[in-house]
C-alpha positions in Angstrom: 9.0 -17.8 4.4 9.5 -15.5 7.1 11.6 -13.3 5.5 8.9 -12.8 2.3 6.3 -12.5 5.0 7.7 -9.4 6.8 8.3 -7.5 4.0 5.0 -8.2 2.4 4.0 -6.9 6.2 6.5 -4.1 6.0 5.0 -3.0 2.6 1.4 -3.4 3.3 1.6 -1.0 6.3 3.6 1.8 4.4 1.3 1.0 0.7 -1.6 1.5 3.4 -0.8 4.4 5.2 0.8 5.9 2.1 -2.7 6.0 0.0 -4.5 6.9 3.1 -2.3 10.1 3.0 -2.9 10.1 0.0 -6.5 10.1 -0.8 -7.4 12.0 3.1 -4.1 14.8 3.1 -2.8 15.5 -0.9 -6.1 14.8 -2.3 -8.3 17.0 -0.2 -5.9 20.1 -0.1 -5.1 20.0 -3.9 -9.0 19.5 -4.8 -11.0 21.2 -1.9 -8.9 24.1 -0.4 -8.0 27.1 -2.3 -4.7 27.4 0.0 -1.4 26.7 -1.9 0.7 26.6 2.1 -1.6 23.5 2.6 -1.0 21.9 -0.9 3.2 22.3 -0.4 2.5 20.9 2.7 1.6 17.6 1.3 3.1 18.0 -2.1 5.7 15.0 -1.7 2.9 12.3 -1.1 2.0 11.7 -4.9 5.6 11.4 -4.9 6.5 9.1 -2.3 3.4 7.1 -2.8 4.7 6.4 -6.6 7.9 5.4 -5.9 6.4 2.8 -2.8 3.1 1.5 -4.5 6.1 -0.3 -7.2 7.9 -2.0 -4.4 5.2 -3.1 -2.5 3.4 -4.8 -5.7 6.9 -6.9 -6.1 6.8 -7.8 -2.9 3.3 -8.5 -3.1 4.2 -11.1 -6.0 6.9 -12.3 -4.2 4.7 -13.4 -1.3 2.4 -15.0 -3.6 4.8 -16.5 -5.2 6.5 -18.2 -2.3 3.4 -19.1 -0.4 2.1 -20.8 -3.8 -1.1 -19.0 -4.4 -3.0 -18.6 -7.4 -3.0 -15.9 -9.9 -6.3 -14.4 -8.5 -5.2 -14.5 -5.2 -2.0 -12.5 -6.4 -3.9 -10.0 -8.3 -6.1 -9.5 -5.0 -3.0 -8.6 -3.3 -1.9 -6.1 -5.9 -4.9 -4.2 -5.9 -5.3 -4.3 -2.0 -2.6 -1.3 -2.5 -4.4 1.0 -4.4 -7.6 1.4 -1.8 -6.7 3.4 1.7 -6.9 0.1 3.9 -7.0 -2.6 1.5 -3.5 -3.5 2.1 -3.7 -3.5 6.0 -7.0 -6.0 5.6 -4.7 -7.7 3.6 -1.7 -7.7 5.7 -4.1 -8.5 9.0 -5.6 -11.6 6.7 -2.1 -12.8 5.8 -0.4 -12.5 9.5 -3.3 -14.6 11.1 -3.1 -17.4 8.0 0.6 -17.6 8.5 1.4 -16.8 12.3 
């Protein structure tokens, strides 16, 4: 169980700082500022992020899975990944239940 549980950790952290780049640094400069240095600046995020959000909803699934929680529960920690600090709730909640 350990091994599940700190890559779920792992994954939660980069899912969470990954979307909070996302939505607060790529976001931002694409939509709000008419500056295409700032928007190549931060133009590998989208990427990144989309090539990590995968991963971390199989590990997610594999956490579930081993620690035997319902299919709600599961789908709770899918989604945690797609709001800026849902995931690192989610990874807090998860470290005090199982440390």
């Amino acid at each position: 169980m350990s091994g599940v549980l700190m890559r779920f950790r792992v994954m939660a952290i980069i899912a969470g700082v990954m979307s909070l780049l996302l939505w607060f640094g790529y976001m931002p400069a694409k939509y709000l500022f008419d500056n295409s240095s700032v928007l190549d600046a931060v133009r590998w995020v989208p990427i990144v992020h989309g090539y990590l959000y995968p991963i971390y909803i199989l590990t997610a699934i594999q956490f579930a899975a081993v620690a035997s929680f319902p299919l709600k529960r599961m789908f709770g920690f899918i989604l945690a990944g797609t709001l800026p600090v849902a995931s690192l709730i989610a990874e807090r909640r998860v470290v005090k239940q199982y440390s």
